[in-house]
FIRO-853613 format. One record per residue (C-alpha): residue number from 1; chain; y, z, x. Coordinates in pm, 1 decimal, decimal comma. Layout:
BEGIN
(atom NUM; "A"; (Y; Z; X))
...
! end
This chain:
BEGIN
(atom 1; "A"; (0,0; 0,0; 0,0))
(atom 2; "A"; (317,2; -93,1; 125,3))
(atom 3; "A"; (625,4; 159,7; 152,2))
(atom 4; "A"; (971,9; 143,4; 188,5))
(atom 5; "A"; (1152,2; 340,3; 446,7))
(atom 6; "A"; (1306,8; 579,3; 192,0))
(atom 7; "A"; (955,5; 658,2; 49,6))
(atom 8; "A"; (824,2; 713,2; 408,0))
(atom 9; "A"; (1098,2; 941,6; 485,3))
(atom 10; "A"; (1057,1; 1165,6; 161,2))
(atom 11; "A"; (727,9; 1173,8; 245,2))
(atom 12; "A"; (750,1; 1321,6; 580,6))
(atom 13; "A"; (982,5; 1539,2; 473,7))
(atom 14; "A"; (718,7; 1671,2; 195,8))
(atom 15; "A"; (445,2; 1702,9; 495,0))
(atom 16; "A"; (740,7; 1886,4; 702,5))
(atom 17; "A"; (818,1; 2105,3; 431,9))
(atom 18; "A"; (423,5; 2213,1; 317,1))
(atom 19; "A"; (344,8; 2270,9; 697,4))
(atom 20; "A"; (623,0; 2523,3; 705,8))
(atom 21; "A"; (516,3; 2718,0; 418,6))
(atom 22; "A"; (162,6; 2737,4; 526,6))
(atom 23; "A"; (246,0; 2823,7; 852,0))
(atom 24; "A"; (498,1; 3147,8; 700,8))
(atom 25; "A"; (280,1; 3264,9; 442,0))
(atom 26; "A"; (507,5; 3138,5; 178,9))
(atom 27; "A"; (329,1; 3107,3; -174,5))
(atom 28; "A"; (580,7; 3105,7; -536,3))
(atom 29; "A"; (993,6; 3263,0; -414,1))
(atom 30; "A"; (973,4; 3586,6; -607,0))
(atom 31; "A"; (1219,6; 3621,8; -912,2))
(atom 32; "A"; (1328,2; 3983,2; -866,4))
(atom 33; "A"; (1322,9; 4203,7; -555,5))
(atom 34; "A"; (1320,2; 4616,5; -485,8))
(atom 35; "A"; (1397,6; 4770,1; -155,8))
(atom 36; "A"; (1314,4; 5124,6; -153,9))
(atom 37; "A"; (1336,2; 5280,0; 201,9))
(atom 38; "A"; (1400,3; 5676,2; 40,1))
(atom 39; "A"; (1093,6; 5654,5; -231,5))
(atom 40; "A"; (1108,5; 6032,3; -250,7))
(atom 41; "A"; (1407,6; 6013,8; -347,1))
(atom 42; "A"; (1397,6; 5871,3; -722,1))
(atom 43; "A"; (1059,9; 6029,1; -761,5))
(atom 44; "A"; (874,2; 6392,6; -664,4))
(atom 45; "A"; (573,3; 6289,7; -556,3))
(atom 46; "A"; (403,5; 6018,8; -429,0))
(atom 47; "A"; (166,5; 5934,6; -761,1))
(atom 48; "A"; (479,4; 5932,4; -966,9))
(atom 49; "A"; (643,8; 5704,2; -721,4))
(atom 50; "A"; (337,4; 5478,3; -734,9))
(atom 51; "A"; (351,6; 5502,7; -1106,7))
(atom 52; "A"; (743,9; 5380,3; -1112,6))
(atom 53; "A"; (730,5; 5079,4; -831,9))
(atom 54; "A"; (395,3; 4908,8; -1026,3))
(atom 55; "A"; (583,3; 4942,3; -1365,6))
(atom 56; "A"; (942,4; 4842,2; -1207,4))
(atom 57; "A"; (850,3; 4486,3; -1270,0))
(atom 58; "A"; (965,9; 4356,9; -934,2))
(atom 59; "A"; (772,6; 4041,8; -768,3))
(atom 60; "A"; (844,2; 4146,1; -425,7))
(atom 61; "A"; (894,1; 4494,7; -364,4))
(atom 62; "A"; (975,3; 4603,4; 59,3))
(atom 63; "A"; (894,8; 4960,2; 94,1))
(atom 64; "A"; (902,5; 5226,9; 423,4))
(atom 65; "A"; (608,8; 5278,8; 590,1))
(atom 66; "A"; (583,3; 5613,8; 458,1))
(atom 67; "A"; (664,5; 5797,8; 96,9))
(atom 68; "A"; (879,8; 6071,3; 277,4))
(atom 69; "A"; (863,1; 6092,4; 634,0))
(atom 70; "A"; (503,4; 6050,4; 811,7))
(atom 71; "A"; (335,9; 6049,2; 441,7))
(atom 72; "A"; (183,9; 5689,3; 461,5))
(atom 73; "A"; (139,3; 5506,3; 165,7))
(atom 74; "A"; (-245,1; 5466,2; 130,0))
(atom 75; "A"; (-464,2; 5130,0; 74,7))
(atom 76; "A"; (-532,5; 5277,5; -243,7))
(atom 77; "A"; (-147,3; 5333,4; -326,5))
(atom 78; "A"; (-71,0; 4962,5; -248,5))
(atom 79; "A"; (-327,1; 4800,1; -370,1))
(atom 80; "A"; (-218,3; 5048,5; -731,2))
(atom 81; "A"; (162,0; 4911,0; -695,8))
(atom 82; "A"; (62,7; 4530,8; -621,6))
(atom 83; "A"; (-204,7; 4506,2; -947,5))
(atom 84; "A"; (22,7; 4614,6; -1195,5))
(atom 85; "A"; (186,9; 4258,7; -1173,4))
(atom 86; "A"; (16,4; 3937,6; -1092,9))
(atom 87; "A"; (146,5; 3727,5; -774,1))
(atom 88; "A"; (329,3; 4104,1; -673,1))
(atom 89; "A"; (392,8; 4110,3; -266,2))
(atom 90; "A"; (478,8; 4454,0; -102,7))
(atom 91; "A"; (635,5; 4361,2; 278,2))
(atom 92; "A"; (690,5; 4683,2; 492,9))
(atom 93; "A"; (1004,5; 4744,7; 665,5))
(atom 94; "A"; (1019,0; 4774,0; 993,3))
(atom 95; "A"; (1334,2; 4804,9; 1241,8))
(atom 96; "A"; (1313,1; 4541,5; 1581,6))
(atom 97; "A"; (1678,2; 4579,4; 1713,3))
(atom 98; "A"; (1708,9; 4919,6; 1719,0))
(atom 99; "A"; (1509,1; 5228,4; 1807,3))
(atom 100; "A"; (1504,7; 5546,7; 1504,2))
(atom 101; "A"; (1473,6; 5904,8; 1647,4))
(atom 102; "A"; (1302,1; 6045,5; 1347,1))
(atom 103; "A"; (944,5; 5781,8; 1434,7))
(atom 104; "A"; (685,2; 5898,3; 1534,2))
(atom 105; "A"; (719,4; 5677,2; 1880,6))
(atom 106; "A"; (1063,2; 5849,4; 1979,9))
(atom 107; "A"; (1048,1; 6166,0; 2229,8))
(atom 108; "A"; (1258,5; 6433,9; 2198,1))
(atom 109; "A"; (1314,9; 6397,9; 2585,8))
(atom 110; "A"; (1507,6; 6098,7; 2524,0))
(atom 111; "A"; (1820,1; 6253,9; 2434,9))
(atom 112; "A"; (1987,1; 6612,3; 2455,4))
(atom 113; "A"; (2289,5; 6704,5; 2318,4))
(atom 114; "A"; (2332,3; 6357,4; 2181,3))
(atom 115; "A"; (2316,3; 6208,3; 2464,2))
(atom 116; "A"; (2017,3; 5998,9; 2619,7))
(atom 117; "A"; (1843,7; 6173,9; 2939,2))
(atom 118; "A"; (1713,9; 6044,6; 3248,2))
(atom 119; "A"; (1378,2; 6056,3; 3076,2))
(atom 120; "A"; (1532,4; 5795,2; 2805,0))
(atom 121; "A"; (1366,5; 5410,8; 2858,6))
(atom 122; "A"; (1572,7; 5183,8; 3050,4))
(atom 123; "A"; (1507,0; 4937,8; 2730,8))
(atom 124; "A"; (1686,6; 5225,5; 2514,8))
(atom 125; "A"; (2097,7; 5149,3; 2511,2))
(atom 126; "A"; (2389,7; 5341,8; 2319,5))
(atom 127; "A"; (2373,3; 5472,4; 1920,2))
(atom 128; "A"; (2471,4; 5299,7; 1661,5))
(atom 129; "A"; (2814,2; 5406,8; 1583,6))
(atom 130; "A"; (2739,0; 5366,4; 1207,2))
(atom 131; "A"; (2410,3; 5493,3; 1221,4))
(atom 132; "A"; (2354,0; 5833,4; 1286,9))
(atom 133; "A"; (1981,3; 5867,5; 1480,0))
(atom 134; "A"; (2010,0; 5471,1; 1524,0))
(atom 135; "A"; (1979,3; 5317,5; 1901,1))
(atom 136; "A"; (2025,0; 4985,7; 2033,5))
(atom 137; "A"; (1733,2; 4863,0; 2209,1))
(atom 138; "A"; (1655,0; 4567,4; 2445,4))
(atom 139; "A"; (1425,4; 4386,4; 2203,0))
(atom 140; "A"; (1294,0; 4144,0; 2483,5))
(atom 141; "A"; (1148,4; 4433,3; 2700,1))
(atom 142; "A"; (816,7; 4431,0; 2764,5))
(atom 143; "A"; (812,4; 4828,7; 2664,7))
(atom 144; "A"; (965,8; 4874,1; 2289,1))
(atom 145; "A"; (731,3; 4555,9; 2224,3))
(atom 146; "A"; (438,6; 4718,5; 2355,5))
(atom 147; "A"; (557,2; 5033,4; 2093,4))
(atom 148; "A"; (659,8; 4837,9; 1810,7))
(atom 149; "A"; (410,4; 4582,0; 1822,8))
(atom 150; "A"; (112,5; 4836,5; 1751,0))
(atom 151; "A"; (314,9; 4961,4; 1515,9))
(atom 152; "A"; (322,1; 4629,8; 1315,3))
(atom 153; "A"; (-34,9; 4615,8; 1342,4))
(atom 154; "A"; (-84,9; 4950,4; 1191,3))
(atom 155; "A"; (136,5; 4896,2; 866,0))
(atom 156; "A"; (-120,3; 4536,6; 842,0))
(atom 157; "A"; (-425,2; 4775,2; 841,7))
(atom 158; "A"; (-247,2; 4980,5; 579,9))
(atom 159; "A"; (-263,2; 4685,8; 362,2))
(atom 160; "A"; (95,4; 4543,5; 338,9))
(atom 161; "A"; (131,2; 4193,4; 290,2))
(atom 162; "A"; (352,9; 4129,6; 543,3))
(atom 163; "A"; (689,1; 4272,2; 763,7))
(atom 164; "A"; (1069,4; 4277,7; 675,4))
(atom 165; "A"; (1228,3; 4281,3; 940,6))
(atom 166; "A"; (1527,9; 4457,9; 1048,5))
(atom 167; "A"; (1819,2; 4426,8; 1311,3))
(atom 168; "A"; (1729,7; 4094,7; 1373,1))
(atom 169; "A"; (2096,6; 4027,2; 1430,4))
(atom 170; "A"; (2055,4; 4274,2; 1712,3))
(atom 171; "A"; (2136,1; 3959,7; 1918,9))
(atom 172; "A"; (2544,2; 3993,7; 1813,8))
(atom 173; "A"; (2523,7; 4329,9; 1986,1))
(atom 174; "A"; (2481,3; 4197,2; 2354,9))
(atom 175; "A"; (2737,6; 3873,3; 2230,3))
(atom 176; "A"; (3025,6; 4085,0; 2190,7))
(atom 177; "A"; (3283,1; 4049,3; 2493,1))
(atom 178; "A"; (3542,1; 4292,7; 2401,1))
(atom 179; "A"; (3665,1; 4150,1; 2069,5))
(atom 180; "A"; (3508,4; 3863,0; 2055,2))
(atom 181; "A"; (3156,1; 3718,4; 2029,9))
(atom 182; "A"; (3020,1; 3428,2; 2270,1))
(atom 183; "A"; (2740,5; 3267,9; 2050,8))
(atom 184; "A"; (2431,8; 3215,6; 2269,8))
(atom 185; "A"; (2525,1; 3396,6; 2519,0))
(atom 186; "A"; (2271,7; 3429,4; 2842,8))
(atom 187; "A"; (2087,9; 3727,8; 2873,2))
(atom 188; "A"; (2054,1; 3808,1; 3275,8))
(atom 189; "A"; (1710,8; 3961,5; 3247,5))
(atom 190; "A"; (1572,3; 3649,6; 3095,4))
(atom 191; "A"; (1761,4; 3335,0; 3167,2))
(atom 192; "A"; (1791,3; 3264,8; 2787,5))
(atom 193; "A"; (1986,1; 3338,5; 2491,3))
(atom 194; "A"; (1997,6; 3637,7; 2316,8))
(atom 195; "A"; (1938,1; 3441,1; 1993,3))
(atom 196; "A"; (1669,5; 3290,3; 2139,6))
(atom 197; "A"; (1517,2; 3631,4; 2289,0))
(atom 198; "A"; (1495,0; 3756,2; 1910,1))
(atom 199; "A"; (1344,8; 3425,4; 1801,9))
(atom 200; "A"; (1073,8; 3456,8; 2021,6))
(atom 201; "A"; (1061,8; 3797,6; 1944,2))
(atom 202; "A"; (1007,6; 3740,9; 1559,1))
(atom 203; "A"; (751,5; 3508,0; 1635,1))
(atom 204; "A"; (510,9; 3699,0; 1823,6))
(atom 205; "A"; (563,7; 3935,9; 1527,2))
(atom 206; "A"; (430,0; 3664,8; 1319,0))
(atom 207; "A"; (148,1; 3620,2; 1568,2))
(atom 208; "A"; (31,1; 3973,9; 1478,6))
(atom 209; "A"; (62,9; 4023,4; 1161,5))
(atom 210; "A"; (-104,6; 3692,4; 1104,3))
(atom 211; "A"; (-374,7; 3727,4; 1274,5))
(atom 212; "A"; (-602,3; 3897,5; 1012,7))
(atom 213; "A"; (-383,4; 3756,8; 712,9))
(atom 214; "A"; (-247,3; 3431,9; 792,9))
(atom 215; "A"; (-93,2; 3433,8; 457,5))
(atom 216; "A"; (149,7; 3691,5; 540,6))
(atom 217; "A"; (496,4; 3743,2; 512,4))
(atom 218; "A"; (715,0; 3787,0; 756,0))
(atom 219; "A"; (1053,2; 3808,9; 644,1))
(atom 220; "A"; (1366,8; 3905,9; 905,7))
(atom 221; "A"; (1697,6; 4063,4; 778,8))
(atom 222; "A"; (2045,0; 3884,6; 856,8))
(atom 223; "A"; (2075,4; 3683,1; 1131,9))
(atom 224; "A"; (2128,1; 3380,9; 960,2))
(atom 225; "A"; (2239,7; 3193,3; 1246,2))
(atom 226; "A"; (1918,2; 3174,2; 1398,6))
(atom 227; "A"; (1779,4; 2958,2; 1087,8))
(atom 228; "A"; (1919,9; 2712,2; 1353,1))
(atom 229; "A"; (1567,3; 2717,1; 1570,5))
(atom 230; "A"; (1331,0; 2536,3; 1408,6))
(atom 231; "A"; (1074,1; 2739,3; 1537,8))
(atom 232; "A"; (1197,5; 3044,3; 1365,9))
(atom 233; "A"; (1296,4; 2854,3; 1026,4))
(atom 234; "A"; (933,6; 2755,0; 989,7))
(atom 235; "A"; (810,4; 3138,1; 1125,0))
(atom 236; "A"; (1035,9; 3327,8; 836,3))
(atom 237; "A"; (877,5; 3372,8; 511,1))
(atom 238; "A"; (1231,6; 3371,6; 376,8))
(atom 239; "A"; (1555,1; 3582,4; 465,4))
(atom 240; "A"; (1693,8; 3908,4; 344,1))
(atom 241; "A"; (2078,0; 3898,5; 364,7))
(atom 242; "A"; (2350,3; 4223,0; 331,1))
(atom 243; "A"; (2707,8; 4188,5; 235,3))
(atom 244; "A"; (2696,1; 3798,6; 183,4))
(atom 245; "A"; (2961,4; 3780,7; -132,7))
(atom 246; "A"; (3152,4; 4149,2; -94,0))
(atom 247; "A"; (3137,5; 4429,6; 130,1))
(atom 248; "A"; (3068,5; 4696,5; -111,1))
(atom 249; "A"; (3331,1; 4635,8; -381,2))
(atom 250; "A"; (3590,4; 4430,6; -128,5))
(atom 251; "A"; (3527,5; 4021,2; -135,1))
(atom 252; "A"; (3423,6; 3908,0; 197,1))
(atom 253; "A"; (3620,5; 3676,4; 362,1))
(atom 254; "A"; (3522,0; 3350,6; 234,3))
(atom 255; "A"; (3502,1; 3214,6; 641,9))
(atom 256; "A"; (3225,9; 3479,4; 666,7))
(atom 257; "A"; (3041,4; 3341,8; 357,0))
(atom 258; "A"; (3134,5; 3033,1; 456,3))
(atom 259; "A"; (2992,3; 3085,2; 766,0))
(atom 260; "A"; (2632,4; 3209,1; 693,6))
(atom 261; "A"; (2574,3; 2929,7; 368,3))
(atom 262; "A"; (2550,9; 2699,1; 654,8))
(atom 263; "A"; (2286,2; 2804,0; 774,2))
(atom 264; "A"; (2098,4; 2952,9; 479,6))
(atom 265; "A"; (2074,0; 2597,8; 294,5))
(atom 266; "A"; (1830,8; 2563,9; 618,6))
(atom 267; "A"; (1631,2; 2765,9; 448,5))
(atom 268; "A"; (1673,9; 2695,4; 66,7))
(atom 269; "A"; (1606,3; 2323,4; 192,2))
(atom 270; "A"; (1290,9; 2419,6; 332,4))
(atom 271; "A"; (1192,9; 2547,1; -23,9))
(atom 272; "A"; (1218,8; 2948,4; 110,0))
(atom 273; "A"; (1350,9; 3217,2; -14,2))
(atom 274; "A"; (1667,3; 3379,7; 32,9))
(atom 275; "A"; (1670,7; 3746,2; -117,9))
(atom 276; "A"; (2037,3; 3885,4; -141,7))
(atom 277; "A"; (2126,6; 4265,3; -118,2))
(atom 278; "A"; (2475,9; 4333,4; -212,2))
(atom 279; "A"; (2573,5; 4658,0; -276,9))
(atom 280; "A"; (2875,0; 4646,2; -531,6))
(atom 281; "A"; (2913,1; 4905,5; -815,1))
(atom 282; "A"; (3204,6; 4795,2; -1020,1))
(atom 283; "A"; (3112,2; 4561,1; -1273,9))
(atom 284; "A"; (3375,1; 4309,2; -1191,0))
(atom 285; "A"; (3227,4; 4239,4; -822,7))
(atom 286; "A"; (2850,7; 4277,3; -950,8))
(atom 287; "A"; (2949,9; 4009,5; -1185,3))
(atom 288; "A"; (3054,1; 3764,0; -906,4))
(atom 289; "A"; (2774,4; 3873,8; -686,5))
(atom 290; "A"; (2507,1; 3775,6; -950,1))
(atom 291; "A"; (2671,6; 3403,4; -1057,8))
(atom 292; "A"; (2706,3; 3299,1; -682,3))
(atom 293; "A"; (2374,4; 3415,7; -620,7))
(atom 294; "A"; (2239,9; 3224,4; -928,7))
(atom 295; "A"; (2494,2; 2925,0; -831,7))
(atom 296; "A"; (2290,4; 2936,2; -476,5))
(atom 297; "A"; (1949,5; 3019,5; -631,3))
(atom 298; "A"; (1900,5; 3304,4; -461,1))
(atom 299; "A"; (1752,1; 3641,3; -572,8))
(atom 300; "A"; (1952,1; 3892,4; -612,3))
(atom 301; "A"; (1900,9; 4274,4; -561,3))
(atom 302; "A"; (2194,1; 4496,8; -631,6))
(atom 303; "A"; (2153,6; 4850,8; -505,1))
(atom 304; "A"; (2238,5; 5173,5; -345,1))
(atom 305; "A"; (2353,8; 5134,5; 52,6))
(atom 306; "A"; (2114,4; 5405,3; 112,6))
(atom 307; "A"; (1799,5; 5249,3; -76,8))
(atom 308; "A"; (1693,1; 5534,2; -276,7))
(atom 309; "A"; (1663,2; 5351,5; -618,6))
(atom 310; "A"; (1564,9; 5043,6; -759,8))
(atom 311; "A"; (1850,4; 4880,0; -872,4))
(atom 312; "A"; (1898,2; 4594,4; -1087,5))
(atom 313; "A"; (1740,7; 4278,1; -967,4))
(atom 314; "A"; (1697,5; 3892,5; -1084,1))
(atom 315; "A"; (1498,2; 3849,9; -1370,3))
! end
């Protein structure tokens, strides 16, 4: 059968587009999200909290390793939350870019009187000045991967379906020159970017966690400008993106929105999804949040900054 360029181009683009989602995990977008890192907080134990995420009727549902602190959720707890709906996909979250002294990995030698010892890893860098207990890391070093990396592995056995990632914009922390940002900056220690450190960083992720599931998800946080690698667009199950419309209640800038559309129709164009946590509570800026997210088709998740309910989410 003969074919005309146009029809051979679509349907390469098809191919392109299937071997992508295969290779990501990605099955049906979800239509409604929850992302619920404080579980104890909306309920007292851990059965009622099971109880309230498998009737919350959320497709996608990204959860904390734990129910309160080192309390794992079980196989048994999971597998509870996920049947309640059909097609239902609970993704752990799990922090890449920066290092959280209340895990289990941190040491208590690390840091005394809020400041990091001599006994602190030379991959460990400064806190997070808006994140109390939150510390920059050198995600490329051989030693947090060789922490984090069984720590992936461990939230697979658990029976997850996949990873959301966070701090994957880590990257803009070792940009910034002063007051400004040089985009792909070298890193020194590697002889690459930074973006591209945290690309290949997310992908050996992937590499893990797909290992016994290959239908996993793997879905980073912000970041958008490294939907620019091709390697990582087809890696990503999707994207989770913060503070895309408003800031809270303020607008963004449009230039900032501006900025990260371009690279998220990467994504949407790759058939993906993008899942949008904005964190307005007056109804005027919820409002806008929700028609530009519908406008975009994204879904849409609007919640507490601190993640301790379920919010309201697409439907």
């Amino acid at each position: 059968m003969n074919r005309t360029k146009n029809e051979i181009g679509r349907l390469a683009l098809i191919i392109l587009i299937g071997l992508g989602q295969a290779a990501s995990g990605q099955g049906a977008a979800p239509k409604s999200l929850a992302y619920v890192l404080q579980a104890d907080s909306f309920a007292k134990t851990k059965a009622s909290a099971v109880q309230r995420l498998a009737a919350s009727g959320r497709d996608w549902i990204v959860l904390d390793a734990g129910f309160a602190g080192n309390v794992p959720w079980t196989r048994a707890d999971l597998n509870a939350i996920r049947s309640a709906r059909p097609g239902r996909r609970i993704i752990c979250y799990v922090s890449i870019g920066e290092a959280e002294d209340y895990r289990s990995y941190w040491k208590k030698s690390w840091l005394e009187k809020g400041k990091l010892t001599p006994n602190a890893p030379d991959w460990l860098v400064s806190e997070n000045p808006d994140w109390e207990g939150n510390y920059k890391v050198k995600y490329w070093a051989k030693g947090w991967q060789g922490i984090m990396l069984p720590v992936i592995d461990s939230v697979m056995a658990a029976g997850f379906d996949g990873v959301y990632l966070d701090i994957v914009d880590g990257f803009e922390f070792f940009e910034q020159d002063g007051d400004q940002f040089i985009d792909d900056r070298i890193n020194a220690e590697t002889g690459k970017t930074y973006r591209r450190d945290m690309v290949e960083w997310v992908k050996l992720i992937a590499a893990h966690v797909r290992k016994g599931d290959p239908t996993a998800l793997v879905v980073p946080q912000n970041g958008p400008q490294l939907l620019a690698h091709r390697d990582f667009l087809v890696t990503a199950s999707g994207i989770g993106i913060e503070d895309l419309f408003a800031n809270g209640n303020r607008l963004q800038p449009k230039d900032h929105t501006h900025y990260s559309l371009g690279f998220l129709k990467k994504i949407t164009a790759a058939g993906k999804p993008v899942l949008l946590i904005e964190y307005a509570t007056k109804a005027e800026r919820k409002n806008l949040v929700k028609a530009r997210a519908r406008q975009a088709g994204f879904t849409w998740l609007l919640t507490d900054r601190e993640l301790k309910t379920l919010g309201t989410s697409s439907r």
